[in-house]
C-alpha positions as CSV (number, residue, x, y, z in Angstrom):
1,X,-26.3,-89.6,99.4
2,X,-28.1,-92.7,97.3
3,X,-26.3,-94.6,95.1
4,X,-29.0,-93.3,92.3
5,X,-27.8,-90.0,93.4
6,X,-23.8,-90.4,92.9
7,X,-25.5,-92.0,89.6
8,X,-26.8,-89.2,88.4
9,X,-24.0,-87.1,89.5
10,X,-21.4,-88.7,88.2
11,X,-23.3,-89.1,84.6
12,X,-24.2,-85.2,85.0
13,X,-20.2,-84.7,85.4
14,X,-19.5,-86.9,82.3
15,X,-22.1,-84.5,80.5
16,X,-20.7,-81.3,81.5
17,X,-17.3,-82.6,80.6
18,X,-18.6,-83.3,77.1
19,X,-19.9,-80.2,76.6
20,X,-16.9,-78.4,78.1
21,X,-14.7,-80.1,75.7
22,X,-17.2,-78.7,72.4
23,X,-16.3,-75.2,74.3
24,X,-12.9,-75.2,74.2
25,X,-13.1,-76.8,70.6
26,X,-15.0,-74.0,69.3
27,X,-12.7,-71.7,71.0
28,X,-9.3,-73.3,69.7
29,X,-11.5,-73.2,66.1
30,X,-11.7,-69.5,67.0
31,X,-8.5,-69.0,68.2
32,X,-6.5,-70.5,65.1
33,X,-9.0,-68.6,63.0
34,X,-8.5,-65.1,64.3
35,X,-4.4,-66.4,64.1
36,X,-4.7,-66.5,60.6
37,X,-6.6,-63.5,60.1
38,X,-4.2,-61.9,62.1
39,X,-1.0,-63.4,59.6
40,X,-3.0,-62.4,56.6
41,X,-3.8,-58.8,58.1
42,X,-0.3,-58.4,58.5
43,X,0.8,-59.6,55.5
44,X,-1.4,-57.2,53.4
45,X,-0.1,-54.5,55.4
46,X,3.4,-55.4,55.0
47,X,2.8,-55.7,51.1
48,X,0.4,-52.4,51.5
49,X,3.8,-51.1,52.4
50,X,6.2,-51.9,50.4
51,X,4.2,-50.9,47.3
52,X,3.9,-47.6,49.0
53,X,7.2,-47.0,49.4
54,X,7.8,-48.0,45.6
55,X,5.5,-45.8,44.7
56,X,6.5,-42.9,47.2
57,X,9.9,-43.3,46.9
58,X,10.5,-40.7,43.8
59,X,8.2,-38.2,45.6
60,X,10.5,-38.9,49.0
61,X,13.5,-39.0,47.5
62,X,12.3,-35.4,45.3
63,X,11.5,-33.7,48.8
64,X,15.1,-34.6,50.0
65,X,16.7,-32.6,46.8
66,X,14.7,-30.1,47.5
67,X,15.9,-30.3,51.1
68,X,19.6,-30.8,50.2
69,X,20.2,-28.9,46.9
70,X,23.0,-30.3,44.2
71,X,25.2,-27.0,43.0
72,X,24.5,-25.9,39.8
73,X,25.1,-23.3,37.4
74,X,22.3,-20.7,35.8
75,X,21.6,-19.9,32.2
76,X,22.4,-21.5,29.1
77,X,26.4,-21.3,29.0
78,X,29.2,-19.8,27.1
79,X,32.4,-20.6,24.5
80,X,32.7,-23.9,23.7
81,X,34.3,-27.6,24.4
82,X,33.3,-31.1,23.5
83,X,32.7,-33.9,25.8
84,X,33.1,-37.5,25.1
85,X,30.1,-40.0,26.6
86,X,31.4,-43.9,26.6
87,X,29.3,-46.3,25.5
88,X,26.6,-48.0,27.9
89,X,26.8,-44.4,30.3
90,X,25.2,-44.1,33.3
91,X,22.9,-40.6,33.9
92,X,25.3,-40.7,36.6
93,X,28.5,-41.1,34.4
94,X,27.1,-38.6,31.8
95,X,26.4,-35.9,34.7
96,X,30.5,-37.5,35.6
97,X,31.6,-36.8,32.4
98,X,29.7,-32.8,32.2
99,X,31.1,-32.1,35.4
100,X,34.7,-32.7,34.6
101,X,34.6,-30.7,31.3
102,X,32.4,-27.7,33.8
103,X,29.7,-27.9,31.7
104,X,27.7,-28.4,34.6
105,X,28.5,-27.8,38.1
106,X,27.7,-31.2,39.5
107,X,26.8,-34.3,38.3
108,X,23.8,-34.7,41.1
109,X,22.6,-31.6,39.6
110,X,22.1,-33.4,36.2
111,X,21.5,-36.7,37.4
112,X,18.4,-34.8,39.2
113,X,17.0,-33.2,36.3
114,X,17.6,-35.9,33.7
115,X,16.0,-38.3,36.0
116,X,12.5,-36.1,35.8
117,X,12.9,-36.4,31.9
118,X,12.5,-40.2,30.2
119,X,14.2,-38.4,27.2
120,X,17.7,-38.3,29.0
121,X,17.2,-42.4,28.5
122,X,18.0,-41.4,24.8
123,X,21.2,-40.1,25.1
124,X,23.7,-42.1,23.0
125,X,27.8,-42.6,23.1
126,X,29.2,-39.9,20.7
127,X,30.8,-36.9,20.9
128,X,29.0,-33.0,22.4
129,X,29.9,-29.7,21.6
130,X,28.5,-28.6,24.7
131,X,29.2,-25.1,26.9
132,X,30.7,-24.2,29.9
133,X,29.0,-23.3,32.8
134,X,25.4,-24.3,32.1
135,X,22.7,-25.1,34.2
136,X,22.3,-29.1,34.4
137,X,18.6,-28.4,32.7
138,X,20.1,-26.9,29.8
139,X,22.7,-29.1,29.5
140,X,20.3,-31.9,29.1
141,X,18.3,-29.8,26.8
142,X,21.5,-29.5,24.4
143,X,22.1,-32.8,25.1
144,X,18.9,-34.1,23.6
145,X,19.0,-31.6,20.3
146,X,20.9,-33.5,17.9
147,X,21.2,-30.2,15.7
148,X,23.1,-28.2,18.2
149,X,25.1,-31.1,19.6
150,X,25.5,-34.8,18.7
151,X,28.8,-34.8,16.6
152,X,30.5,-38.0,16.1
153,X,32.2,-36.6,13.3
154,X,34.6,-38.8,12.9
155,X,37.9,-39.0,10.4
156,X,39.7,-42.7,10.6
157,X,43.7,-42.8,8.5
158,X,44.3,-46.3,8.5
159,X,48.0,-47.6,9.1
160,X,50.4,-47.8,6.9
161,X,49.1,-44.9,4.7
162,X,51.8,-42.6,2.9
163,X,51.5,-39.1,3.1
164,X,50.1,-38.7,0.0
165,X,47.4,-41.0,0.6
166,X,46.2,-40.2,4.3
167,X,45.9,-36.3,2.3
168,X,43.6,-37.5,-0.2
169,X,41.7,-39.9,2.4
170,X,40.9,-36.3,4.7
171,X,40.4,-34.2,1.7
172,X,38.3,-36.6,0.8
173,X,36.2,-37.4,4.2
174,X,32.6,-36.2,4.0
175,X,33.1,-35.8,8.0
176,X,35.8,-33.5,8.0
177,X,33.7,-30.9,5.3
178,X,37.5,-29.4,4.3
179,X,37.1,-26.8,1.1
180,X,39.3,-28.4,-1.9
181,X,43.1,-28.1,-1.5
182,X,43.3,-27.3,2.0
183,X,44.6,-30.3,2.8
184,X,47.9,-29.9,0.4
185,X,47.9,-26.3,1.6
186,X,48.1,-27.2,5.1
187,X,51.0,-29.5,4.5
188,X,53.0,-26.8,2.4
189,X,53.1,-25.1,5.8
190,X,54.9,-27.6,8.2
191,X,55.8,-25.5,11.0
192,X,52.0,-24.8,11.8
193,X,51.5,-29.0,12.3
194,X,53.3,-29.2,15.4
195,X,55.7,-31.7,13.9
196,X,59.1,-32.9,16.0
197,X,62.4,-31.3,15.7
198,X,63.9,-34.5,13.7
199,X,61.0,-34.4,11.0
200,X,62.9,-32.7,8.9
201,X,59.8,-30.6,7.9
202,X,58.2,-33.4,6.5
203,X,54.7,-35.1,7.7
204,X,55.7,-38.5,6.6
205,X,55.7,-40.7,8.9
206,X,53.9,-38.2,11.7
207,X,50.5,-38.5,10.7
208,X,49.3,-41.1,13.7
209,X,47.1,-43.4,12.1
210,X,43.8,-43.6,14.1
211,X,39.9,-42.3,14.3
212,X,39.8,-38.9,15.2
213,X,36.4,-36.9,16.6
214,X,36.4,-33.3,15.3
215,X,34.8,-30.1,16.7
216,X,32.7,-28.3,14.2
217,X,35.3,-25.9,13.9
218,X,38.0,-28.2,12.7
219,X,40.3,-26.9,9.6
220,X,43.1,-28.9,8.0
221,X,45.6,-27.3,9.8
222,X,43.8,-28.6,13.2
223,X,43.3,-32.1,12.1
224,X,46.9,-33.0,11.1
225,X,47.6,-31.4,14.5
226,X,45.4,-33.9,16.2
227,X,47.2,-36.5,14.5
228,X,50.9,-35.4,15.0
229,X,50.2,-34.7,18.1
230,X,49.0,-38.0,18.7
231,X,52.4,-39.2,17.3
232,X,54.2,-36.7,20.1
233,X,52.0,-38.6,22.8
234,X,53.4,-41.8,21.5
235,X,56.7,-40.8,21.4
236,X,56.9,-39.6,25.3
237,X,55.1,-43.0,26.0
238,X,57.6,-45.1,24.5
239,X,60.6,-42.9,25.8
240,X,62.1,-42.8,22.5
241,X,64.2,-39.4,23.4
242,X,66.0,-41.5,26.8
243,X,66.0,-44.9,24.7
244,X,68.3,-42.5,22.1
245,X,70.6,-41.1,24.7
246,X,71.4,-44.6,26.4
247,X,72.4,-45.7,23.0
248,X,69.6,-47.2,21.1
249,X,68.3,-46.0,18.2
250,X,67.3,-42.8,17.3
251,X,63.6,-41.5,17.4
252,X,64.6,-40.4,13.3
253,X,66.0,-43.9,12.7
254,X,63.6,-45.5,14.3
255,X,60.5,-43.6,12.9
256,X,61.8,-44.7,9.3
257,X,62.8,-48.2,10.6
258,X,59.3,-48.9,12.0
259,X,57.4,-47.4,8.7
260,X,59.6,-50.7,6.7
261,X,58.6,-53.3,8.9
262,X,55.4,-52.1,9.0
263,X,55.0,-52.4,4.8
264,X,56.6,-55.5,5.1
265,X,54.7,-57.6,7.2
266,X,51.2,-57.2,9.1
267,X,51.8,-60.2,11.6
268,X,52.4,-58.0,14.9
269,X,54.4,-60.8,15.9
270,X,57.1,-61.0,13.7
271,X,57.3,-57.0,13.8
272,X,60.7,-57.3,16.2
273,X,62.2,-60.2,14.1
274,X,62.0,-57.8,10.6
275,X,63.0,-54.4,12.8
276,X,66.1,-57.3,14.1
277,X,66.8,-58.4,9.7
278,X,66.8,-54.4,8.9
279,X,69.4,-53.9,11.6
280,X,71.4,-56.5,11.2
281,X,72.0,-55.9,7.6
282,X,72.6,-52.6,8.4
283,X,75.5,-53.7,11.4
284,X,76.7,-55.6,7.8
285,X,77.0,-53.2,5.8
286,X,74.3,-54.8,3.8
287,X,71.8,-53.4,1.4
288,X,68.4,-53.7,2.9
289,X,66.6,-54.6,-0.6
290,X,63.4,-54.2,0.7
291,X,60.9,-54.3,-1.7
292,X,58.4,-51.7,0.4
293,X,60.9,-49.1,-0.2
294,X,60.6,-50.2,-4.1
295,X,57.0,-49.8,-4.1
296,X,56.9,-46.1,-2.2
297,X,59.3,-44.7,-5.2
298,X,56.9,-46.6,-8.1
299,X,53.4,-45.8,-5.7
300,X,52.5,-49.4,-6.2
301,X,51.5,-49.9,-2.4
302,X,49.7,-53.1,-1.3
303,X,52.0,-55.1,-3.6
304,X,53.9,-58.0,-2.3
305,X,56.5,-58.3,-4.9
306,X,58.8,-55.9,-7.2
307,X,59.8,-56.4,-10.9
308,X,63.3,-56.1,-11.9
309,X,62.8,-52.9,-13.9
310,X,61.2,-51.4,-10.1
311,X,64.2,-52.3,-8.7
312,X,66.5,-50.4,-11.0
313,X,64.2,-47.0,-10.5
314,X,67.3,-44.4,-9.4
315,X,65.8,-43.0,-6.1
316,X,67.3,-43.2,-2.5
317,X,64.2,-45.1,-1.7
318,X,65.5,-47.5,-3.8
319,X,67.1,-49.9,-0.8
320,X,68.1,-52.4,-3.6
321,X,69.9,-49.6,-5.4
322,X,71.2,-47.6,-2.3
323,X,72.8,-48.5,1.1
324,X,71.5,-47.4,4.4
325,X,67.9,-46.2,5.5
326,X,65.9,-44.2,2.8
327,X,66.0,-40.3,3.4
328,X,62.5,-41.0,5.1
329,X,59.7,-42.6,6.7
330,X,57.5,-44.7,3.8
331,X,54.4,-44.0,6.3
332,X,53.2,-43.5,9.4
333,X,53.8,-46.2,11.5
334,X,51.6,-47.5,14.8
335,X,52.4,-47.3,18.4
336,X,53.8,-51.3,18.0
337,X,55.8,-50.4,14.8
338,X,57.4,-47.7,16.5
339,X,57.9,-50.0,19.3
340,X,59.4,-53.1,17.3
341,X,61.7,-50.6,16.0
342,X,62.8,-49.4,19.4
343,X,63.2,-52.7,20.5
344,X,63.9,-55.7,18.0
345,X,64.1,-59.0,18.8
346,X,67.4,-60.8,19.4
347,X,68.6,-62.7,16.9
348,X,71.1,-63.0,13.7
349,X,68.8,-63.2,11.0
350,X,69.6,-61.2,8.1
351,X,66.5,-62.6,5.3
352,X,63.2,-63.0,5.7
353,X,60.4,-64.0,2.6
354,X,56.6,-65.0,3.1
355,X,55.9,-69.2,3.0
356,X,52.3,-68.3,2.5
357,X,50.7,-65.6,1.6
358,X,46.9,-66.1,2.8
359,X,48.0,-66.4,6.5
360,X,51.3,-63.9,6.3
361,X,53.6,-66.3,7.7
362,X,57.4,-65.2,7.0
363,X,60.3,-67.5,7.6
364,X,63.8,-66.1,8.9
365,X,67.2,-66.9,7.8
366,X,70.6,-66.3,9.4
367,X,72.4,-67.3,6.2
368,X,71.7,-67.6,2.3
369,X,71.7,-70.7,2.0
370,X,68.6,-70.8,4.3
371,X,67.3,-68.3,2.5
372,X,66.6,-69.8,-0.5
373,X,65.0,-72.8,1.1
374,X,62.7,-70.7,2.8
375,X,62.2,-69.1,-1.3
376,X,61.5,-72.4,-2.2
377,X,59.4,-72.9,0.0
378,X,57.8,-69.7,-1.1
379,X,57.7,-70.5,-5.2
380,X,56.1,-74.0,-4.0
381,X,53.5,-72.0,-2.8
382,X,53.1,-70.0,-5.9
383,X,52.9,-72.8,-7.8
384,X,49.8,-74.2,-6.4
385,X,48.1,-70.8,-6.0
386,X,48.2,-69.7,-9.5
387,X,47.8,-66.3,-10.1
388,X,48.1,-65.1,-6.4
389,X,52.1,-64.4,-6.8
């Protein structure tokens, strides 16, 4: 071969190699191009999928209840009981809370059918009057007619109410409905109110203060039984029967004892240093001059201070007047009264008197003597809040 031919040859090589390169170019061009086709492809039908199975879940998930039936009951119900939903409830914890009461049969039957109905979103904390044995549809039904359900009737006694006055606050209540002098009527008749055997047939000092939910059936009668029996429950809590029979006080002493402290002071923390003062000066032989006992014989409560002509009132409330405990509770004292009472603080003081009457700080006193610096410290006080003593 001529050198023109290995020439042309070679330059005819070069060409091809040229163009063989623009090939496989295009091809790579091609290559990456169907790549990410192929990446976006994939990605729509991963996304195609996922919204599907959002938006076929509920029909999924309605199949498999169909396939695996929650128990439940048929028909509307019968009798009666109420049933207490919490605050921020679940479906689920409201279907929980029907269950346990056997107004439904299960709670996955009423999660089921309240989670077909937008309604059951509505469903507030309160109090039902609901039935046994319904079906979960009609318990939702019920649940979402506040005429035939939704209570929260509710009656509140505040602590450190006398007898007298926690009467007239339920007589009173709009909630409670009561027709006029039921109330009184009910308390004429002590043995009915499920009081304890030490009451001596009085409510004083048994009628737990607290908020209580009523059934639409509630009568006088049945509302100061939810409240001393509140008072039992507190009782068997604290152990006040054992605490008695190893040698402390008595649940009767210490019923009465609690009501003081509680009239004297409304600082829970100095509750166990009064209940310590009122024994002490009992241990003494001391009268307890309390001026809360003052005020329940003269009905002058919320007052700090007594008058000389209170103190001489001849009653055997009168602890300025008379030695020992009163004859009887001056309220009904709280689950820490009752408590404080149970078990006082240790120490050997035997006065106490308010410093400062806007924050309810009391200063205690082992003798006199440092007593009546802890008055003066008291009439200070006075004297630069005119009109407040």
């Amino acid at each position: 071969m001529d050198e023109d031919s290995d020439l042309n040859d070679d330059l005819g090589l070069r060409a091809m190699s040229r163009a063989d390169r623009r090939a496989e170019s295009r091809k790579l061009r091609a290559r990456k191009s169907r790549g990410c086709l192929a990446v976006v492809i994939s990605m729509a039908v991963v996304a195609a999928l996922v919204v599907g199975a959002v938006l076929g879940f509920g029909r999924i998930r309605d199949k498999v209840d169909g396939i695996f039936a929650a128990p439940d009951y048929t028909g509307p119900g019968s009798g009666s009981v109420t049933v207490e939903i919490a605050k921020n409830s679940t479906t689920k914890g409201i279907g929980e809370a029907l269950e346990a009461k056997d107004v439904v049969k299960s709670a996955k039957a009423f999660e089921r059918v309240a989670r077909k109905d937008s309604q059951s979103l509505s469903i507030q904390a309160g109090t039902y009057t609901m039935r046994k044995k319904m079906s979960a549809e009609a318990a939702l039904a019920l649940m979402l007619d506040p005429k035939s359900s939704i209570q929260v009737r509710r009656v509140s006694i505040p602590a450190g109410k006398t007898l007298k006055q926690a009467a007239a606050l339920l007589q009173a209540s709009k909630a409670a409905k009561l027709p006029a002098g039921s109330v009184a009527a009910a308390l004429e008749k002590p043995s009915s109110l499920g009081l304890p055997s030490y009451s001596h047939g009085s409510a004083e000092g048994f009628l737990y203060p607290g908020t209580y939910d009523l059934p639409k059936n509630a009568t006088a009668t049945s509302i100061l039984r939810q409240m001393t029996m509140e008072y039992t429950k507190a009782a068997i809590e604290l152990d006040m029967q054992r605490i008695a029979q190893a040698g402390g006080p008595d649940p009767w002493t210490a019923v009465r004892v609690a009501s003081i402290v509680g009239a004297e002071t409304n600082r829970k923390a100095d509750y166990p240093k009064v209940s310590r003062v009122i024994y002490n000066r009992l241990n003494a032989g001391m009268r307890l001059q309390m001026d809360s006992t003052v005020h329940y014989v003269a009905g002058r409560d919320g007052k700090v201070f007594t008058s000389k002509e209170a103190r001489e009132y001849d009653s055997p409330y009168n602890t300025y007047k008379y030695e020992g405990l009163p004859p009887g509770p001056i309220n009904s004292p709280t689950r820490e009264l009752l408590q404080a009472a149970l078990h006082p603080a240790k120490g050997s003081w035997l006065y106490f008197t308010l410093v400062d009457l806007d924050t309810g700080e009391t200063a205690f006193a082992s003798s006199l003597a440092e007593h009546q610096t802890n008055v003066n410290k008291l009439q200070a006080w006075c004297r630069a809040h005119k009109g407040r003593c």
